[in-house]
C-alpha positions as CSV (number, residue, x, y, z in Angstrom):
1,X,-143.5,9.5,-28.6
2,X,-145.3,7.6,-25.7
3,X,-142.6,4.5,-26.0
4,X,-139.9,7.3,-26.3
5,X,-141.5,9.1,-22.8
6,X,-142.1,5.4,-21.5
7,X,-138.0,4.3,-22.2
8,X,-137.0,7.4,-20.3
9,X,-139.2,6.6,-17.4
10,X,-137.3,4.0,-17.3
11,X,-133.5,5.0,-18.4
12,X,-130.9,8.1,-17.9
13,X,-128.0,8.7,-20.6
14,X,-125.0,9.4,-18.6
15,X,-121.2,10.3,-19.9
16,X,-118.1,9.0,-18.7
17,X,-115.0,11.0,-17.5
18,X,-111.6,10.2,-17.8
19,X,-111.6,7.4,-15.3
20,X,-114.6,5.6,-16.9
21,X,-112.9,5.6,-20.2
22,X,-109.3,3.9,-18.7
23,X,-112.0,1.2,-17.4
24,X,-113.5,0.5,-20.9
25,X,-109.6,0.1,-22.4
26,X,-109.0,-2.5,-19.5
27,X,-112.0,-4.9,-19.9
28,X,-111.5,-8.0,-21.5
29,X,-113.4,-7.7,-24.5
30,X,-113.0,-7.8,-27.8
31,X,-114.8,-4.8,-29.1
32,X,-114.1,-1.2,-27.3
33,X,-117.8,-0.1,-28.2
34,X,-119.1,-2.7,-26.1
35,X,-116.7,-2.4,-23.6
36,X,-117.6,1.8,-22.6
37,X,-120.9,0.2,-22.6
38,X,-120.1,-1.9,-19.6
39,X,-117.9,0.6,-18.2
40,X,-121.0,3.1,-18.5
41,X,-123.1,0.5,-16.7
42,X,-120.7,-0.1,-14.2
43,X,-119.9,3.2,-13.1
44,X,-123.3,4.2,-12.4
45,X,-124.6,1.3,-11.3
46,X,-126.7,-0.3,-13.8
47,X,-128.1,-3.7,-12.8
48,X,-128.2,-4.8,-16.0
49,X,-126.8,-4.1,-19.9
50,X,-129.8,-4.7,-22.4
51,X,-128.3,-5.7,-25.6
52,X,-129.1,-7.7,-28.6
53,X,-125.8,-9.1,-28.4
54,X,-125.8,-10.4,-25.2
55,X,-122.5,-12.8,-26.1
56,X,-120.6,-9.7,-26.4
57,X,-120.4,-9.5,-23.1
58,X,-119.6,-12.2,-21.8
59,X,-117.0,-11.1,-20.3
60,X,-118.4,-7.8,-18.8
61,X,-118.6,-6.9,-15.0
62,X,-122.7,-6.6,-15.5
63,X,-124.9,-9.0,-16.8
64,X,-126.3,-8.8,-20.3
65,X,-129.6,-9.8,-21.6
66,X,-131.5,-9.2,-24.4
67,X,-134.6,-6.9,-24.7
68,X,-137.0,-9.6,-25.3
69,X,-135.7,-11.3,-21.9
70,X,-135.7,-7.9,-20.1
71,X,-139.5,-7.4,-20.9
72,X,-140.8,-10.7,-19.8
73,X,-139.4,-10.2,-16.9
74,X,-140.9,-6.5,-16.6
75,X,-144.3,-7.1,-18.3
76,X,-146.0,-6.5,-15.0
77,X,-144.1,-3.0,-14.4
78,X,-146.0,-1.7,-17.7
């Protein structure tokens, strides 16, 4: 429960309205999962997308990078 409470210090789950969901079906990519994902991320602003599959989007308006990468590069804000 502390990583849980630590992960929401961090993060917010947001929705998408209708707008947000027209983005998603005009990204170029491959998979529409992956593509609300970036739409999500876009539309409120997200810096970055943390993904295991970071070549899934590739073509995504917000950079990707995997968790491992996102932690070494946060280790001091723990």
């Amino acid at each position: 429960m502390d990583a849980v409470d630590r992960v929401l210090s961090f993060f917010e789950v947001r929705c998408l309205d209708k707008n947000g969901w027209r983005t998603a079906r005009g990204l170029p990519m491959a998979d529409f999962e992956d593509a609300v994902v970036a739409s999500l991320a876009l539309a409120f602003g997200a810096a970055l997308i943390i993904t295991r599959n970071v070549s899934d989007f590739k073509n995504a308006p917000i950079q990707a990078v995997s968790p491992a990468n996102f932690l070494s590069g946060q280790s001091a804000s723990f």
